[in-house]
MARBA-3410 file (N, C-alpha, C, O; in Angstrom, 1 decimal):
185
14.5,3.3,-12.3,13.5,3.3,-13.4,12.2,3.8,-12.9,11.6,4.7,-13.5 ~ 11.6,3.1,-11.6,10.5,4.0,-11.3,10.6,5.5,-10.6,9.7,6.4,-10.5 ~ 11.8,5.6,-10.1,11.7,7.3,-10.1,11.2,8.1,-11.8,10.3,8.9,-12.1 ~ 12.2,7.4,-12.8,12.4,8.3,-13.6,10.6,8.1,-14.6,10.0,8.8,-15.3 ~ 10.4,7.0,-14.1,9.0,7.1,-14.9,7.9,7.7,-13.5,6.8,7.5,-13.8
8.1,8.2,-12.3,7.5,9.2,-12.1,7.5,9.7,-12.0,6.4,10.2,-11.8 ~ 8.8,10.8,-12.3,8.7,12.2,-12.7,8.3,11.9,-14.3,7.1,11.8,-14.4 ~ 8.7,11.8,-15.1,8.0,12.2,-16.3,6.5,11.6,-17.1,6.1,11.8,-18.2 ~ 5.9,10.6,-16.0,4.6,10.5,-16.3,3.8,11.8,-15.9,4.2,12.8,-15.3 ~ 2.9,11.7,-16.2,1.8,12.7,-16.4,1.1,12.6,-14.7,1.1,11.4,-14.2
0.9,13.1,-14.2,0.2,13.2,-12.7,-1.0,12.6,-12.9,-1.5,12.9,-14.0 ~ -1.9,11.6,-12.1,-2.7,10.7,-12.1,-3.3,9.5,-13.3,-4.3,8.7,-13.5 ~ -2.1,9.8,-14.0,-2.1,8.7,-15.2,-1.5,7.4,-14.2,-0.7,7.4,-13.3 ~ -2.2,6.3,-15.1,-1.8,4.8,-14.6,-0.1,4.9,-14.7,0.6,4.2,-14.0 ~ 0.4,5.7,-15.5,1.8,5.1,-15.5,2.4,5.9,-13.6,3.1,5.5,-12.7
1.5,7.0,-13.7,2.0,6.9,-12.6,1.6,7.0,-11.3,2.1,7.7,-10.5 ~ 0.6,6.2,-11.1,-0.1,5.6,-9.9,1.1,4.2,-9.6,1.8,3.8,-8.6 ~ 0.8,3.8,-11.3,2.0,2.6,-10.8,3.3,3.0,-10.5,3.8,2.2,-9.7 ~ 4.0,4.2,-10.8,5.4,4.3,-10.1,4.7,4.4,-8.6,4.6,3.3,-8.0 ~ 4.4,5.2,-8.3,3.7,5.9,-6.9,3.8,4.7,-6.0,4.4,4.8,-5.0
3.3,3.6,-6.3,2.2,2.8,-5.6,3.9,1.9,-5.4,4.4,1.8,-4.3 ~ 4.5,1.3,-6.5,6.1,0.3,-6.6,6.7,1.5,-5.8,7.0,0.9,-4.8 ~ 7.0,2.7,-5.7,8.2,3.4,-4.9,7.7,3.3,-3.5,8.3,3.1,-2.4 ~ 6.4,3.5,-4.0,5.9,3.2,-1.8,6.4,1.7,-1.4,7.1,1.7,-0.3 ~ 6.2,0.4,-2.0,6.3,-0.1,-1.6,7.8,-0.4,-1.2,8.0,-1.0,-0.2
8.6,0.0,-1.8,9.8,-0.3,-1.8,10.6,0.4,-0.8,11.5,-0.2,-0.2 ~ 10.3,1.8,-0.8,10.5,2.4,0.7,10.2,2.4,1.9,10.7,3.3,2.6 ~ 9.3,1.6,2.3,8.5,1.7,3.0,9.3,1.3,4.4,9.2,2.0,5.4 ~ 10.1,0.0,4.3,10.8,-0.4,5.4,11.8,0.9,5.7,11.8,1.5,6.8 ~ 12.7,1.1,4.6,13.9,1.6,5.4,13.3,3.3,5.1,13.5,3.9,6.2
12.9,4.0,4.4,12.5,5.5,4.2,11.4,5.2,4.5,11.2,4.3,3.7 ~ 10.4,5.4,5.1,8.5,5.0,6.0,8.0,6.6,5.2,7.1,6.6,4.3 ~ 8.7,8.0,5.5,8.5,8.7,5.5,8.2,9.4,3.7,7.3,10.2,3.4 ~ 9.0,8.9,2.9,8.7,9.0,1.6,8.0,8.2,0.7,7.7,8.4,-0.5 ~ 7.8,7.3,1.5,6.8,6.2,1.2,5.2,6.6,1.5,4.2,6.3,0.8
5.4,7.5,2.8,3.8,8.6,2.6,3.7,9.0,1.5,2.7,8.9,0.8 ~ 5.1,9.7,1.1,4.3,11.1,-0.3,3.9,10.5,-1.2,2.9,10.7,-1.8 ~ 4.8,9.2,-1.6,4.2,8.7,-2.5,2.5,8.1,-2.1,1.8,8.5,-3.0 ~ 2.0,7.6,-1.4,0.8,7.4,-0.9,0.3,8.1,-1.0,-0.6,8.1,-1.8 ~ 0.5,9.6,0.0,-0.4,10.6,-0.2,-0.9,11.2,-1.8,-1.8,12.0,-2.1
-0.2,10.8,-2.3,-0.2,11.6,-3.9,-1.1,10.3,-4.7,-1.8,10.5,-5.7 ~ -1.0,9.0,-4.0,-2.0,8.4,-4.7,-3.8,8.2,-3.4,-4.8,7.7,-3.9 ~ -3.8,8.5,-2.4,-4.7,8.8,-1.9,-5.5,10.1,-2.1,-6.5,10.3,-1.5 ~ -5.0,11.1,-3.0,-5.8,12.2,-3.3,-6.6,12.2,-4.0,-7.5,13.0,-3.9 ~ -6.4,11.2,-5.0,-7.5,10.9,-6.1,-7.9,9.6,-5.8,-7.4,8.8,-6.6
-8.7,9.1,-5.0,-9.5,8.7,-4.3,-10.4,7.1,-5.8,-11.1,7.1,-6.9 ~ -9.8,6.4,-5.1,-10.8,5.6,-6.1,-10.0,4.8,-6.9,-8.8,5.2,-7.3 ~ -10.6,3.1,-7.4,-9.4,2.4,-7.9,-9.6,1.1,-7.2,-9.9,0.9,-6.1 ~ -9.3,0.2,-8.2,-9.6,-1.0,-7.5,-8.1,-1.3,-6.1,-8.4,-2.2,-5.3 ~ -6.7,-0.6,-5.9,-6.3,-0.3,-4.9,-6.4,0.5,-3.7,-5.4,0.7,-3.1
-7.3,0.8,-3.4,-7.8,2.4,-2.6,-7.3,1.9,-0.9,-6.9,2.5,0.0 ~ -7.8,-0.1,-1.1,-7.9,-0.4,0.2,-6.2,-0.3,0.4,-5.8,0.4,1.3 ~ -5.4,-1.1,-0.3,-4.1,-1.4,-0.1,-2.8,-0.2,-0.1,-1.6,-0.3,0.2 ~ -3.8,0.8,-0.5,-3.1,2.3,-0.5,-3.1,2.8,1.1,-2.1,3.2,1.8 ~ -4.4,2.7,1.4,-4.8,3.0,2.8,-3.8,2.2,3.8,-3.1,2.8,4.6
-3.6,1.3,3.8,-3.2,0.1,4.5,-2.0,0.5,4.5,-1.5,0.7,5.7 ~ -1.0,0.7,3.4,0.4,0.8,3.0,0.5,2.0,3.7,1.6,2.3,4.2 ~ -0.6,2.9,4.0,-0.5,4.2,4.5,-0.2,3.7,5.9,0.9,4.0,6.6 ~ -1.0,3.0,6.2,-1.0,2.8,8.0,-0.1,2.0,8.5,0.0,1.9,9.7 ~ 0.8,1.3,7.6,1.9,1.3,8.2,2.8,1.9,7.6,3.8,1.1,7.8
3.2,2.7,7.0,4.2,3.9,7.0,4.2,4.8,7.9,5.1,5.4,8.4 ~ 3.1,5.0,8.1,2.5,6.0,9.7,3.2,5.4,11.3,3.9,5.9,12.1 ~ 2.6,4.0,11.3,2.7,3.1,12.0,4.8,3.2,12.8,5.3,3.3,13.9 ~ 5.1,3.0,10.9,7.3,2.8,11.2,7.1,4.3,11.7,7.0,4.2,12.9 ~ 7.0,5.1,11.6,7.0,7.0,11.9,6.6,7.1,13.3,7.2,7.9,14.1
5.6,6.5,13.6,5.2,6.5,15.1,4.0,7.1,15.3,3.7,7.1,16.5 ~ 3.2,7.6,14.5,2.1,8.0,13.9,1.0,7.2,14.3,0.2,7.1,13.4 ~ 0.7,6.6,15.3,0.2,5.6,15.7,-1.4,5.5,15.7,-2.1,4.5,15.5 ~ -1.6,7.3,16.0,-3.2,7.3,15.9,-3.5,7.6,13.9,-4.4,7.1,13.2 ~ -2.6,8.3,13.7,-3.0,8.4,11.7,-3.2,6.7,11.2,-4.0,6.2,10.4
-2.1,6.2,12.1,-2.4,4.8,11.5,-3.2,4.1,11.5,-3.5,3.5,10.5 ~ -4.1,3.9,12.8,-5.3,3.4,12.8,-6.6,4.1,12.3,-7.8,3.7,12.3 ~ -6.2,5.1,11.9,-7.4,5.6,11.1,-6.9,5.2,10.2,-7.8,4.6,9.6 ~ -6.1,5.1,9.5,-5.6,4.7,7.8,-6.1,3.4,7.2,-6.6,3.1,6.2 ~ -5.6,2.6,8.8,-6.7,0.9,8.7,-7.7,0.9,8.5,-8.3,0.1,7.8
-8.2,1.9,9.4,-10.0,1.9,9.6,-10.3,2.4,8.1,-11.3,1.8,7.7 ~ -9.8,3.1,7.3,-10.5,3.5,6.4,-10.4,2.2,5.1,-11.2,1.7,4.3 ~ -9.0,1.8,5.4,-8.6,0.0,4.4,-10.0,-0.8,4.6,-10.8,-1.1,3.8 ~ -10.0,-1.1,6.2,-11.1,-1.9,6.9,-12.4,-1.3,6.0,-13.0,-2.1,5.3 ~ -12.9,-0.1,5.9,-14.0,0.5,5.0,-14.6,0.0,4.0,-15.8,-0.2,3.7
-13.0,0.0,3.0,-13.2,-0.3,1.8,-13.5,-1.8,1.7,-14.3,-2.2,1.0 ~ -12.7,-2.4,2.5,-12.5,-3.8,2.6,-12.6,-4.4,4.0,-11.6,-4.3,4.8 ~ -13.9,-5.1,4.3,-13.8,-4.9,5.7,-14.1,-6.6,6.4,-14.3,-7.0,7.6 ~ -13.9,-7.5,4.9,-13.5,-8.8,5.0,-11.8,-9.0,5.3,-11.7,-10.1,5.9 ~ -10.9,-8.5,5.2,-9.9,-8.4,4.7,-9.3,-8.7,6.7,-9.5,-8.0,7.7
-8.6,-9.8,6.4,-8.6,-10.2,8.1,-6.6,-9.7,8.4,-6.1,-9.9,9.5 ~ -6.1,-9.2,7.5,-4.7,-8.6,7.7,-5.0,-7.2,8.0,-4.2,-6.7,8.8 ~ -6.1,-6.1,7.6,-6.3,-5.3,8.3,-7.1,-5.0,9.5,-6.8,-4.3,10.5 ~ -7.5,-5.3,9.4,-8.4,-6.0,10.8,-7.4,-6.6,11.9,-7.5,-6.1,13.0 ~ -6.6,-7.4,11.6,-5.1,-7.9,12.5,-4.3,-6.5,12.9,-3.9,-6.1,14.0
-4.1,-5.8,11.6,-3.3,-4.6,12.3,-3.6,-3.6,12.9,-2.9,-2.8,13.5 ~ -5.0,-3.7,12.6,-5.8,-2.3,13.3,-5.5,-2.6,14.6,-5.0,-1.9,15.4 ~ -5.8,-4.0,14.7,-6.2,-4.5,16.4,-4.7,-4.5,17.0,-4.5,-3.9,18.1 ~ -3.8,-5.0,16.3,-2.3,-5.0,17.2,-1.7,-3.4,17.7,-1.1,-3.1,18.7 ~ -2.1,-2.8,16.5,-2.4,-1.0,16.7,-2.4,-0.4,18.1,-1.6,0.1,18.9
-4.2,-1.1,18.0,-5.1,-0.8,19.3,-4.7,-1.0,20.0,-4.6,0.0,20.8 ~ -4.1,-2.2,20.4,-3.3,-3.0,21.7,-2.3,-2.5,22.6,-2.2,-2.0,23.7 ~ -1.3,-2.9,21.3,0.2,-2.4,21.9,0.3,-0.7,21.3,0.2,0.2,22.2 ~ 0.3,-0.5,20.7,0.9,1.1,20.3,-0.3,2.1,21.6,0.1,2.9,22.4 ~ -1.3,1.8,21.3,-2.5,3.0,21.7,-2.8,2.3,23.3,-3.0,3.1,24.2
-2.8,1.0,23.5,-2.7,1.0,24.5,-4.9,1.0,24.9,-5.6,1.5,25.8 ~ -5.2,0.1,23.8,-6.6,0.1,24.0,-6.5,-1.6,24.2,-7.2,-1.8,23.2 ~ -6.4,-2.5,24.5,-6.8,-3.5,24.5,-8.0,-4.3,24.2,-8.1,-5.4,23.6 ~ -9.1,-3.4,25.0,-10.1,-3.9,25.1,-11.3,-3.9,23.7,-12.1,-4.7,23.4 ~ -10.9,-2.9,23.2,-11.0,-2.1,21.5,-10.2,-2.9,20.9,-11.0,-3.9,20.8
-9.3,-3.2,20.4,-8.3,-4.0,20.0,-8.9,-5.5,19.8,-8.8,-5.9,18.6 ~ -9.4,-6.3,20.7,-10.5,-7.7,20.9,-11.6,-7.6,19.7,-12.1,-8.7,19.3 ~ -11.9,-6.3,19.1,-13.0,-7.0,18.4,-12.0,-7.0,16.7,-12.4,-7.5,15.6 ~ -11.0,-6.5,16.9,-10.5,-6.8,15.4,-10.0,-7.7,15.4,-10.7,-8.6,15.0 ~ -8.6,-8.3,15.9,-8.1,-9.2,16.6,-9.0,-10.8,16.4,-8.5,-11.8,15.9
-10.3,-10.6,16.8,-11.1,-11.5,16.6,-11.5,-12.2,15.5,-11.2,-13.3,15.2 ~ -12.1,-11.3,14.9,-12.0,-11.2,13.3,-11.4,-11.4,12.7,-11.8,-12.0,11.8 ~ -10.4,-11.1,12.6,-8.7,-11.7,12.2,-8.7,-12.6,12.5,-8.5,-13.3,11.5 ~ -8.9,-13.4,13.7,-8.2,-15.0,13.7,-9.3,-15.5,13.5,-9.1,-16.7,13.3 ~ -10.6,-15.3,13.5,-11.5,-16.7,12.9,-11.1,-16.6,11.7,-10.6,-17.8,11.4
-10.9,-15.8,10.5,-10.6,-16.2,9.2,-9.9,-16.8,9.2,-10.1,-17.9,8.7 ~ -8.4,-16.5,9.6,-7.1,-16.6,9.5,-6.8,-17.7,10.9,-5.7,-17.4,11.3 ~ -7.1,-18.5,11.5,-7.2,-18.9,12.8,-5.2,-19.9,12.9,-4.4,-19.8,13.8 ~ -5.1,-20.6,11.7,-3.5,-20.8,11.7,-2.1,-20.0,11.8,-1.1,-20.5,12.0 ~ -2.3,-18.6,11.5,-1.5,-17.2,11.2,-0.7,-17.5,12.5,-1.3,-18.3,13.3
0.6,-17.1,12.9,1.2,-17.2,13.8,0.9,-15.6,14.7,0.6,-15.3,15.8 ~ 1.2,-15.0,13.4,1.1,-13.2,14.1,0.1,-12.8,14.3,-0.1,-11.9,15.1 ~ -1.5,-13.4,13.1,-2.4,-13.1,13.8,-3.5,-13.9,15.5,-4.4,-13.5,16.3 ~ -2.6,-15.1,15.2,-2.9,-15.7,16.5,-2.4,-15.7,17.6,-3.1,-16.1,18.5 ~ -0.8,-15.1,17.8,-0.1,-14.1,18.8,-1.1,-13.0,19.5,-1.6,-13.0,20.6
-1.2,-12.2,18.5,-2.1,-10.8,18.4,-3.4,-10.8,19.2,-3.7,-9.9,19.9 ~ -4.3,-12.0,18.9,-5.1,-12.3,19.7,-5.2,-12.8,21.1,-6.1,-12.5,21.9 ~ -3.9,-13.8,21.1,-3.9,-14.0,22.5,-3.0,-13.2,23.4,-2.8,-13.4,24.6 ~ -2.5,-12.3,22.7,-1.9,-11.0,23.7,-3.2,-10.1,24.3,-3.4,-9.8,25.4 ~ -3.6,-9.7,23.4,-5.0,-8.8,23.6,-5.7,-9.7,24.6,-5.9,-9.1,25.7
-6.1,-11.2,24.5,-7.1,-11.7,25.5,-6.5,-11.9,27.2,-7.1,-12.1,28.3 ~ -5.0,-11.8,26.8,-3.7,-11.6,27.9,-4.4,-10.1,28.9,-4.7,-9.9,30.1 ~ -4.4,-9.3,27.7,-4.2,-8.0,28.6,-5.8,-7.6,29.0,-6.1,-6.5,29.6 ~ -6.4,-8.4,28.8,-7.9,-8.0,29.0,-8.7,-8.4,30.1,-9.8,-8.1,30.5 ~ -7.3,-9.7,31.0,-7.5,-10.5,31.6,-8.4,-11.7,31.3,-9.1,-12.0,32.2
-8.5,-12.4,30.2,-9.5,-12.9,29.6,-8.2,-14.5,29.7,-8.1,-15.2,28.7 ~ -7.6,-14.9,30.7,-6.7,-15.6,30.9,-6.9,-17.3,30.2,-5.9,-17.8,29.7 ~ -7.9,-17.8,30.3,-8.7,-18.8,30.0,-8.9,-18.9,28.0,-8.6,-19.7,27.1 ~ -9.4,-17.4,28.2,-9.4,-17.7,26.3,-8.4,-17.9,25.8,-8.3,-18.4,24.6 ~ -7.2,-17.4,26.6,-5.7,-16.7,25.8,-5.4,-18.1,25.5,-5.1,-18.5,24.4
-5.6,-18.8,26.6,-4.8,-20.3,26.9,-5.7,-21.2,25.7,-5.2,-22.0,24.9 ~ -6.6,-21.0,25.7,-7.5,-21.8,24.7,-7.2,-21.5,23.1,-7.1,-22.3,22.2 ~ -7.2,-20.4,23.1,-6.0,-19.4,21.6,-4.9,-19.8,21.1,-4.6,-19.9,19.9 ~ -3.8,-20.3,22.4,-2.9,-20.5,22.4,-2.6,-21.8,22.2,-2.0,-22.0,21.1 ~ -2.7,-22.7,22.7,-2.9,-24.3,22.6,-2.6,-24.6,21.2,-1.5,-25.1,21.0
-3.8,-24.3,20.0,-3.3,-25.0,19.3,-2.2,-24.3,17.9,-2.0,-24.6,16.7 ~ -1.8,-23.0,19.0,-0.4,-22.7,18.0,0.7,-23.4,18.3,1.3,-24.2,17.5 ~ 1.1,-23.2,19.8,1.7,-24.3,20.6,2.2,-25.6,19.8,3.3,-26.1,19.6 ~ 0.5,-25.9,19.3,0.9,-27.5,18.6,1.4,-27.2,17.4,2.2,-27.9,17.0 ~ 1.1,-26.1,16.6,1.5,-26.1,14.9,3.0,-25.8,15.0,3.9,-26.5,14.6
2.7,-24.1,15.8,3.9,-23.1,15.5,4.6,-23.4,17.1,4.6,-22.5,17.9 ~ 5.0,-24.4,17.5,5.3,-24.4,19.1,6.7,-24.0,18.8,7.0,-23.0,19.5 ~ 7.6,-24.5,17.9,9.5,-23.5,17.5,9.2,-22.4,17.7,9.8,-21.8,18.6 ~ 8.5,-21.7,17.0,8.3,-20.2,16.9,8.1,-19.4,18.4,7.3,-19.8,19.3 ~ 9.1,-18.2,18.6,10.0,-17.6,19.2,8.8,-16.7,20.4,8.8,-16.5,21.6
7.5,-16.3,19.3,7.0,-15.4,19.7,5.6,-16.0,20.6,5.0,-15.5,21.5 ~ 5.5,-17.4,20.0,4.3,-18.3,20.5,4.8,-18.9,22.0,3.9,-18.9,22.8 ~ 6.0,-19.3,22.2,7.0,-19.2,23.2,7.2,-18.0,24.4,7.3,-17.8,25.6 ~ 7.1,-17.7,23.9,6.8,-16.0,24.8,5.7,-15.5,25.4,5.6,-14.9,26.5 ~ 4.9,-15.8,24.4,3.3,-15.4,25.0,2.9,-16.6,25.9,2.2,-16.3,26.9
3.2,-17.8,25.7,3.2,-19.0,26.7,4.3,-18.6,27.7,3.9,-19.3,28.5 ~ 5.0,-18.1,28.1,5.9,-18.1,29.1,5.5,-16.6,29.6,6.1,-16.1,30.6 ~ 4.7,-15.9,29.0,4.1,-14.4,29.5,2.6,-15.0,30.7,2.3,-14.6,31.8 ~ 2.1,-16.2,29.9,0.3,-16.6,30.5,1.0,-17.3,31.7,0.7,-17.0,32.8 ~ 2.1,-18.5,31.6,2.3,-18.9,32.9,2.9,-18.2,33.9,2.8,-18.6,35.1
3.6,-17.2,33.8,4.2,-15.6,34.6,3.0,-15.5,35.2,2.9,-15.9,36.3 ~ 2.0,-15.0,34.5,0.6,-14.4,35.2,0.0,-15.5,36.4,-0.2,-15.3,37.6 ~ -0.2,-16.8,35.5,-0.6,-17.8,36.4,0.1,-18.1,38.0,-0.5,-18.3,39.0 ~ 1.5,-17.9,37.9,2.2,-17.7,38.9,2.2,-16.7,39.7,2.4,-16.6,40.9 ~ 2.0,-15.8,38.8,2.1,-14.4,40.3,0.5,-14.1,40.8,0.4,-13.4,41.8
-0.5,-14.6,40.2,-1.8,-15.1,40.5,-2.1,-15.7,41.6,-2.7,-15.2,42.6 ~ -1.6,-17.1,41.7,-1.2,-18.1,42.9,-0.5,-17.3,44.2,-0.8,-17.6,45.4 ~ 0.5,-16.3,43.6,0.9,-16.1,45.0,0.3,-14.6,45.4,0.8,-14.1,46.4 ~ -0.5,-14.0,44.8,-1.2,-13.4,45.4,-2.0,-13.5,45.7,-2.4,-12.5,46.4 ~ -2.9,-14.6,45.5,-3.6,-15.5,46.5,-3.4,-16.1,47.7,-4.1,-16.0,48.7
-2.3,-16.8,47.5,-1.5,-17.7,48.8,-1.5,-16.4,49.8,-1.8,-16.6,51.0 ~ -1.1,-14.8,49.4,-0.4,-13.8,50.4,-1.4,-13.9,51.1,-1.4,-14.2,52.3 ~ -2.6,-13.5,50.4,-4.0,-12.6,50.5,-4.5,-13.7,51.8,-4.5,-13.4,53.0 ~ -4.7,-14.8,51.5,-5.0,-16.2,52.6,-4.1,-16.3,53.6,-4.5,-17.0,54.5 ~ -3.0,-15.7,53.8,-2.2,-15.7,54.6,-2.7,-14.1,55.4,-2.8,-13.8,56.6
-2.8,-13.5,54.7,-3.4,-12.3,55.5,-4.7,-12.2,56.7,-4.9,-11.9,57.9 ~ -5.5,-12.7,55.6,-6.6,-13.5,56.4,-6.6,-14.3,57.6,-7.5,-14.1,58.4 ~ -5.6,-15.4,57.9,-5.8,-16.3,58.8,-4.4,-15.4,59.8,-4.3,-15.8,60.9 ~ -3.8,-14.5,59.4,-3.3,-13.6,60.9,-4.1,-13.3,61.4,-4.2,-13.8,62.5 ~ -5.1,-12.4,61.1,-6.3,-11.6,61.8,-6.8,-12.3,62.6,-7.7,-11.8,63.3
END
């Protein structure tokens, strides 16, 4: 039904912003790639109380594609319109992090993200992976604590706790080596 009422609405009429905007959404997981055109065809006419969530849907259709730098500008421009909005802000920064491989860039959205949101599982992961990779060891643990206590079952909070004590350990013994080097000399 929303194909057929996108092809035969009228080009930038509401009926068919709204197919546009329902076909993206619905493709988006398993087709990323058709899920653009539809986006792109509603990002050309620019404007709309959805502009942010078009942008956003953009940046991760970009994001499944591999498109990694389109995507974080697609955020940044969501973030523009909407720059309260602590799920774009979360993705920009998880972006930055893992995909682009900026970490330290990554910290200031990340941030922002979890004070609004400070209970989120993925946005409080997100954060203390970033303060992981920043060496920022101390905050990660402080971040982490009280997911630990809410979301402690969860698979991924588990992980990043068994990633900080990894560090902690191989920390220790490259210290212990280092001291041991020392007192041969």
């Amino acid at each position: 039904m929303l194909e057929r009422l996108q092809r035969i609405a009228v080009d930038g009429s509401d009926h068919r912003r709204f197919a546009d905007r329902r076909l993206a959404e619905l493709l988006l997981e398993a087709e990323p790639w058709r899920a653009a055109v539809h986006l792109r065809r509603l990002l050309e006419r620019p404007g709309g109380d959805e502009e942010d969530a078009h942008w956003a849907l953009m940046g991760l259709a970009q994001a499944l594609l591999g498109n990694h730098q389109f995507a974080a500008r697609a955020y940044r421009k969501a973030l523009a319109i909407d720059p309260g909005n602590p799920w774009y802000a979360h993705n920009l920064g998880h972006l930055l992090d893992v995909a682009l491989d900026r970490p330290h860039e990554a910290l200031r959205y990340l941030e922002v993200s979890y004070k609004k949101l400070p209970h989120g599982i993925a946005i409080g992961c997100s954060y203390v992976h970033a303060l992981w990779r920043c060496e920022r060891i101390d905050d990660a643990r402080r971040v982490l604590r009280p997911l630990m206590t809410r979301h402690g079952y969860d698979p991924d909070v588990w992980a990043l706790a068994a990633q900080l004590d990894r560090h902690r350990d191989d920390s220790r013994r490259r210290r212990r080596r280092a001291s041991r080097k020392k007192t041969e000399r």
